[in-house]
C-alpha positions in Angstrom: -67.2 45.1 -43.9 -69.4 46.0 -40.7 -72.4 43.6 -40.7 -75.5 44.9 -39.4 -78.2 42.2 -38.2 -82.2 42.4 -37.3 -82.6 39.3 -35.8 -82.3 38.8 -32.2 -81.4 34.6 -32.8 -79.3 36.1 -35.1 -77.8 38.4 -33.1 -77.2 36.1 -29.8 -75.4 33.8 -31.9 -73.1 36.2 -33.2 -71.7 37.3 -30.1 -71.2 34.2 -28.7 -69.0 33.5 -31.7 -67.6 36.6 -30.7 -67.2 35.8 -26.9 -65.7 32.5 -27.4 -63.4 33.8 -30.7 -60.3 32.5 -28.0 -61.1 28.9 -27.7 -58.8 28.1 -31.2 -57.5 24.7 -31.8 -53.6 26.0 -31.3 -54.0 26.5 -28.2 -53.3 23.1 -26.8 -50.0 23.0 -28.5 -49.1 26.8 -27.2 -49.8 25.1 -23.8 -47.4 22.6 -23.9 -44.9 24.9 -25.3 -45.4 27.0 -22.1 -45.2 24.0 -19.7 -41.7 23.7 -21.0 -40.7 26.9 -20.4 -42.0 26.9 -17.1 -40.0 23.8 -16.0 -36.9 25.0 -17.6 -37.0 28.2 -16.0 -38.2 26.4 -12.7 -35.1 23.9 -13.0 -32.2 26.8 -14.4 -33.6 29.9 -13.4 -31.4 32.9 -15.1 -29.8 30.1 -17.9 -33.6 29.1 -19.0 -34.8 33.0 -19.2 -31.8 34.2 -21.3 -32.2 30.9 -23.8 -35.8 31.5 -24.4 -35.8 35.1 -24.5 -32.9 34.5 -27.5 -35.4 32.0 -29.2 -38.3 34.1 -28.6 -37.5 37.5 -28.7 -34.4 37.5 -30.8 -32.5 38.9 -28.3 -28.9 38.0 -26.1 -28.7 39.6 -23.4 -26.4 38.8 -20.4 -27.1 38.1 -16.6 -26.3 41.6 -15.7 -28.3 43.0 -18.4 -31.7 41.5 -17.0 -32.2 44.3 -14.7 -32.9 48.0 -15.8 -30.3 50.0 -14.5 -29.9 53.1 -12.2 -28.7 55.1 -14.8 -31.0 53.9 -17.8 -34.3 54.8 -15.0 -32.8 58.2 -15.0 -31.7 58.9 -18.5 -35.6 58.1 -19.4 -36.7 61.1 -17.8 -34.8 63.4 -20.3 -36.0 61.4 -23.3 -39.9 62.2 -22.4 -41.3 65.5 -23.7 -42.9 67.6 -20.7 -46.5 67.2 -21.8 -45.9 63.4 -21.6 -44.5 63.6 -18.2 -47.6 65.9 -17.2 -50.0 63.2 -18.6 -48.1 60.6 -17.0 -48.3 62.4 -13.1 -52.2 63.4 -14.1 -52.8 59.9 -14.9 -51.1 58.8 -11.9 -52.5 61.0 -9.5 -56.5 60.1 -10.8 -55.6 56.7 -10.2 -54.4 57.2 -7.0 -56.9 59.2 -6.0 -59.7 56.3 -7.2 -58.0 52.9 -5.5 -57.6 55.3 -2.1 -61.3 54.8 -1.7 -61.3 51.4 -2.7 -58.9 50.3 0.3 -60.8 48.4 3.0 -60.2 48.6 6.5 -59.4 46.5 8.9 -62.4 46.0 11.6 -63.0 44.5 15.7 -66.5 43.7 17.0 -67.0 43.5 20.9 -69.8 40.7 21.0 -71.4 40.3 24.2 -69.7 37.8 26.4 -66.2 39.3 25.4 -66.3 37.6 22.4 -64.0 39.6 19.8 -64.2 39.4 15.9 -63.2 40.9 13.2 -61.4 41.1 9.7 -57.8 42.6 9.0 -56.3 43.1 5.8 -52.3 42.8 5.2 -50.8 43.6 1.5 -48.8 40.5 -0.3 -44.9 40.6 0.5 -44.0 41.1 -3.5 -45.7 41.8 -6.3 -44.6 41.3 -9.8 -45.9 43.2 -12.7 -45.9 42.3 -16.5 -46.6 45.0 -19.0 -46.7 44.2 -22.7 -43.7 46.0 -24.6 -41.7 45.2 -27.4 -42.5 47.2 -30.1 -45.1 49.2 -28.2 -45.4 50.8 -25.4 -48.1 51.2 -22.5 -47.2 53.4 -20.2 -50.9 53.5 -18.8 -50.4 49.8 -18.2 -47.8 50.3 -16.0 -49.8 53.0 -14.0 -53.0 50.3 -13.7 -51.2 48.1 -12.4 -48.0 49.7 -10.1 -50.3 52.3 -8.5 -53.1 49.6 -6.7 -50.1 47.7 -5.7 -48.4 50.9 -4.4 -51.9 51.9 -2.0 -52.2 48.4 -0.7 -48.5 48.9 0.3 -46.9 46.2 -1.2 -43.3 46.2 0.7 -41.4 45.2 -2.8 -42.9 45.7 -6.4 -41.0 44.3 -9.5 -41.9 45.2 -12.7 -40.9 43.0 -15.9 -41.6 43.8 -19.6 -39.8 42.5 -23.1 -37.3 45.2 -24.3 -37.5 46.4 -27.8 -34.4 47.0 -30.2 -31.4 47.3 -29.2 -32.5 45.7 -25.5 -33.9 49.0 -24.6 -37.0 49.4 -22.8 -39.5 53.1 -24.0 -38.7 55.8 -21.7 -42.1 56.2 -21.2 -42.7 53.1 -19.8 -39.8 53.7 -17.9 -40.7 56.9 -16.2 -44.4 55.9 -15.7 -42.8 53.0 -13.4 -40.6 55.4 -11.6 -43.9 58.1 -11.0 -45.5 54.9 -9.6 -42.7 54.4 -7.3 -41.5 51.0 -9.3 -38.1 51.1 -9.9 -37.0 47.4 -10.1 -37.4 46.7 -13.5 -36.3 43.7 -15.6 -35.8 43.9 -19.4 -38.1 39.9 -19.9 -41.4 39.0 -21.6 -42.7 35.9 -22.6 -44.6 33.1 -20.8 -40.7 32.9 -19.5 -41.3 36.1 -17.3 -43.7 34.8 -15.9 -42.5 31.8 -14.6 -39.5 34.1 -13.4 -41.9 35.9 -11.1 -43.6 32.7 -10.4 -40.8 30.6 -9.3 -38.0 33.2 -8.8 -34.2 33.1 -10.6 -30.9 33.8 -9.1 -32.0 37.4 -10.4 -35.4 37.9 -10.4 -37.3 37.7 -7.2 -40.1 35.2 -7.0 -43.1 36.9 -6.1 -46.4 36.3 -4.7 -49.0 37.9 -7.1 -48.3 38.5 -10.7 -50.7 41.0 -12.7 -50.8 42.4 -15.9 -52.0 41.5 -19.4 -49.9 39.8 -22.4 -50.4 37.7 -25.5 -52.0 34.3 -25.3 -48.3 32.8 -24.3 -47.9 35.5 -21.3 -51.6 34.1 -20.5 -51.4 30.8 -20.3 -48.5 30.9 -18.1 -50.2 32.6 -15.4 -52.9 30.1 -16.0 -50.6 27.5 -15.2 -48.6 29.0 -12.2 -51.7 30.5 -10.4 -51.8 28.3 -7.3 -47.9 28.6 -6.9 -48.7 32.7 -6.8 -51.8 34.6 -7.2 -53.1 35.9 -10.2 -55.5 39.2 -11.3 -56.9 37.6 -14.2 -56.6 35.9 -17.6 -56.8 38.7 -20.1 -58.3 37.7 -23.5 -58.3 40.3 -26.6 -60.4 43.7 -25.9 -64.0 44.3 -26.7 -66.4 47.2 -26.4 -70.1 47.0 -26.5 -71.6 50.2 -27.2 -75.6 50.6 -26.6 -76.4 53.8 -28.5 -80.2 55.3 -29.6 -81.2 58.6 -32.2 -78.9 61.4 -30.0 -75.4 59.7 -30.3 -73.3 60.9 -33.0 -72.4 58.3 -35.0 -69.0 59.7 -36.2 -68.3 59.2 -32.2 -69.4 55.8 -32.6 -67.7 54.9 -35.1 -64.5 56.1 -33.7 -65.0 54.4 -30.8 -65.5 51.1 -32.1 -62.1 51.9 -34.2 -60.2 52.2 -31.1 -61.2 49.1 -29.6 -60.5 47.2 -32.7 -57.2 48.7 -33.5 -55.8 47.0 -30.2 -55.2 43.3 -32.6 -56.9 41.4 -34.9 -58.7 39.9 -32.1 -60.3 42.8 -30.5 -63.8 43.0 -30.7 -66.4 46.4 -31.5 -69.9 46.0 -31.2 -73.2 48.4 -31.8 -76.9 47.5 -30.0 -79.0 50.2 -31.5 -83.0 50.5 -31.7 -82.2 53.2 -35.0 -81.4 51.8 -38.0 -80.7 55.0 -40.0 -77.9 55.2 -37.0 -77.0 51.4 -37.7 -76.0 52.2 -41.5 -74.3 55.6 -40.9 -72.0 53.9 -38.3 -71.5 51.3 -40.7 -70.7 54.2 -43.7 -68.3 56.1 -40.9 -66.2 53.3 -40.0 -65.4 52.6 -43.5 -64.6 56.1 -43.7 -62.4 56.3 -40.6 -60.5 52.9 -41.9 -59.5 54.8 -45.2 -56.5 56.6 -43.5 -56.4 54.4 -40.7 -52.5 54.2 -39.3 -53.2 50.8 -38.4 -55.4 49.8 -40.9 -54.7 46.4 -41.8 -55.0 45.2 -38.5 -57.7 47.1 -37.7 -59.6 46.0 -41.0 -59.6 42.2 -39.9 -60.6 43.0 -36.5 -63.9 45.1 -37.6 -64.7 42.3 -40.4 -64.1 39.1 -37.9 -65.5 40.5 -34.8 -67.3 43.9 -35.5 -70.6 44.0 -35.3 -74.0 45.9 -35.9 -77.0 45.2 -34.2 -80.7 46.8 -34.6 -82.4 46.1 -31.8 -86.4 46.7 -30.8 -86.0 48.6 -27.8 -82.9 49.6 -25.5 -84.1 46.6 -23.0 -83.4 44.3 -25.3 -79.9 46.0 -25.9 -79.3 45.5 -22.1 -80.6 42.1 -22.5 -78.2 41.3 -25.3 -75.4 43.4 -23.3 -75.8 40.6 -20.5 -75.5 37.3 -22.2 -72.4 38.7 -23.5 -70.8 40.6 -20.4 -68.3 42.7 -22.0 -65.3 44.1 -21.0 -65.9 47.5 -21.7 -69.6 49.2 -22.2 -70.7 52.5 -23.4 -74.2 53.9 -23.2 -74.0 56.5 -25.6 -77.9 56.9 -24.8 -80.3 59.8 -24.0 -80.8 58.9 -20.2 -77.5 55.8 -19.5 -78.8 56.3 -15.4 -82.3 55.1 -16.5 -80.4 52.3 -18.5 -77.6 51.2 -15.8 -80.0 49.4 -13.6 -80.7 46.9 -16.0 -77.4 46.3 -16.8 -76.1 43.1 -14.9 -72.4 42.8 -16.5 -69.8 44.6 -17.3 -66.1 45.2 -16.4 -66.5 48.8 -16.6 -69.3 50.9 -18.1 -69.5 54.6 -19.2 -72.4 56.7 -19.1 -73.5 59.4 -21.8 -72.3 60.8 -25.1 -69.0 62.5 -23.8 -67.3 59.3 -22.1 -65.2 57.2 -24.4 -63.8 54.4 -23.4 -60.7 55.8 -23.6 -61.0 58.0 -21.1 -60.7 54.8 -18.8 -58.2 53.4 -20.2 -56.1 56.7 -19.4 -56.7 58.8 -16.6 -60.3 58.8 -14.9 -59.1 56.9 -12.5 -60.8 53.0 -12.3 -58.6 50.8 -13.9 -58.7 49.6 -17.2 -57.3 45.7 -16.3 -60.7 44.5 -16.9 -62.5 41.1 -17.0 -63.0 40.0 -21.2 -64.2 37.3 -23.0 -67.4 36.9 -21.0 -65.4 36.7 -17.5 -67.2 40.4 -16.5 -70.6 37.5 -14.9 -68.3 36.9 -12.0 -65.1 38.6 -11.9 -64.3 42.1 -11.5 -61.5 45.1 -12.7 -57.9 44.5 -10.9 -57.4 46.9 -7.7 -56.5 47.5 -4.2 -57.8 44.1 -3.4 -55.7 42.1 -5.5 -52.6 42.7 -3.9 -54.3 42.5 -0.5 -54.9 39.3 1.8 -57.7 39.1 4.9 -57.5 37.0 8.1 -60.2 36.6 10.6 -59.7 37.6 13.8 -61.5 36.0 16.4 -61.8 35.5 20.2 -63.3 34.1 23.1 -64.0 34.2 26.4 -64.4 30.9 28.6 -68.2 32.1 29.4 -68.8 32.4 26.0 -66.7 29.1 24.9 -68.6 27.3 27.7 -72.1 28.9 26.2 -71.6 27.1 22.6 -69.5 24.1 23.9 -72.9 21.7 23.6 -73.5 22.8 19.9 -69.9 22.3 18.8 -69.7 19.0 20.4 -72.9 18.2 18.6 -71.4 18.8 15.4 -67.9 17.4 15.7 -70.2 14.1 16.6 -71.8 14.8 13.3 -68.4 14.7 11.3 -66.7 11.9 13.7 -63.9 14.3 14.3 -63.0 13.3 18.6 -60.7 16.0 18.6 -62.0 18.6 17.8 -64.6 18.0 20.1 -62.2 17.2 22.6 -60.4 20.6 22.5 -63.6 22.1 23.3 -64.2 19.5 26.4 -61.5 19.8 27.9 -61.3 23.5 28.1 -64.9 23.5 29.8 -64.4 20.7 32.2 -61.4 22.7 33.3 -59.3 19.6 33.3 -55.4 20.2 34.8 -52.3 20.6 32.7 -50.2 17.3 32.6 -48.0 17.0 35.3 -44.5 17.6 34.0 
């Protein structure tokens, strides 16, 4: 059951239940679990990814069978209906369309003395992308993450997901990679993928950034490789904060708080309302919703762990509450969401008014739906252009200009007892000669 709460102590202890619902005692031993794997795969490359993805996933599969083949890329186009295909290249091209204005630019300044500085921005050499599979499918995942990775200009883009039954791998999924322009594709999941990307198999090209969200295994392995490669995040379960007042509907509500928690058991839905006849019929509509729910029973212990119903005194103090917890997703489902939005501090992606679901995000408008959880959204930010980019400074200078600051760096390297690096300022000002040969 839905629980509502009154209390504001109440109420900020509840979601920090619900914020830190990841931090369970099995994780430790999932970690060492996922150490081995990494070392194994890290030692015997294709050998190590085959075993575990026998023990894990239940599946053999053979060298050659890793990689997705020409044939199987093109067979998956006649195995999607056409109004899939249309979503997909919709979906694709508002996504494009959104990380195009994200890219930055590449910048000179002329400083007086010819002194030259600047900033310029070159995408990683490989990227490797993970997207959950198995029994599902997600071919928006694919899109969130293949498409920023294709705008930076990523020269080489590999794409890894576990294959379902039969080692095949959903032709959605499949064709979304190729609309993307991704068509090196590996049939591999696990924390063993991972380390594939990470470390690189006589197969599977190491890469130098590896995005995309997985269970707490698929996780923890990019936790543990991040230094070797770069990393977008560390995805925990979804959550959704919804702030709503008197005009939101609360069958809407309701159903949006359904689709959040029909992710996993984990997921989190949460209400801040200052109406508490819209508190209770929220509460009656997602009991009403859950009757004929396909994925009820999943769904059911997500709402009754982690869903939540608070009445609130004011919307402030919704946007008050809304900030200790930073949540992944946010929905002001208010009269006026502008007048709300500049009190709102944190959030990994937030939609404004009655007629914005979340899942409109998570599909097609165009941000991307790779989003900061568990409390993360205080200091990180969505996955995008950026992630698959790298900056260098540029900088230059003239001998007037090195000969103008030459007292305050020798100051300095003083300071820190480092002779050289004062020196290699010195000696360039006193104009001393080369060696003789």
């Amino acid at each position: 059951m839905l629980r509502i709460i009154t209390q504001r102590a109440d109420a900020r202890t509840e979601l920090r239940r619900i914020c830190d619902r990841t931090h369970d005692e099995q994780v430790v031993h999932k970690e060492a679990t996922v150490r081995e794997v990494l070392q194994a795969v890290k030692r015997q490359g294709d050998r190590a990814v085959l075993h575990y993805t026998t023990e894990f996933d239940r599946l053999t599969l053979k060298p050659e069978e890793l990689r997705v083949s020409g044939s199987e890329l093109d067979a998956a186009y006649q195995q999607v209906s056409k109004e899939l295909l249309n979503a997909i290249r919709l979906a694709c091209r508002q996504i494009e369309a959104f990380h195009r204005q994200r890219v930055p630019k590449s910048w000179v300044q002329f400083a007086e003395d010819e002194v030259v500085l600047g900033k310029r921005y070159t995408p990683v050499d490989r990227a490797g992308l993970y997207v959950p599979g198995g029994q599902a499918s997600y071919p928006s995942t694919v899109l969130m993450n293949a498409v920023p990775a294709k705008v930076a200009n990523v020269p080489r883009i590999v794409m890894v997901t576990p294959p379902g039954a039969g080692k095949t791998i959903h032709p959605a999924v499949l064709v979304a990679a190729q609309e993307a322009g991704v068509e090196e594709i590996y049939r591999v999941g696990g924390a063993q993928a991972i380390a594939a990307l990470a470390y690189g198999t006589e197969t599977i090209p190491k890469v130098d950034v590896i995005t995309g969200p997985g269970n707490i295994y698929v996780t923890l392995a990019k936790k543990l490789v991040y230094g070797t490669v770069g990393i977008d995040s560390l995805a925990g379960p979804s959550e959704v904060l919804i702030i709503a007042d008197k005009v939101a509907n609360p069958v809407h509500v309701a159903a949006d708080m359904l689709a959040q928690a029909e992710h996993d058991q984990m997921a989190a839905a949460i209400l801040l309302t200052d109406d508490s006849v819209l508190a209770r019929k929220v509460v009656d509509e997602v009991a009403r919703q859950l009757m004929d729910h396909p994925r009820r029973l999943l769904t059911e212990k997500a709402i009754a762990h982690y869903g939540l119903v608070v009445v609130v005194e004011s919307l402030d103090d919704a946007a008050d509450l809304s900030n200790e917890f930073a949540p992944e997703h946010l929905e002001l489902e208010i009269a006026d969401p502008w007048g709300l939005l500049d009190k709102i501090r944190h959030a990994g992606a937030i939609f404004l008014g009655c007629s914005t679901p979340e899942a409109v995000g998570d599909y097609l408008a165009g941000p991307n739906h790779t989003l900061p959880t568990s409390g993360s959204a205080r200091y990180a930010s969505a996955l995008s252009v950026e992630t698959f980019l790298k900056h260098s400074s540029l900088v230059q200078y003239s001998q007037t200009a090195l000969q103008k600051v030459a007292g305050a760096i020798d100051a300095l390297t003083i300071a820190e007892g480092l002779h050289s690096h004062g020196e290699s300022v010195r000696l360039r000002v006193r104009g001393n000669p080369s060696p003789e040969p």
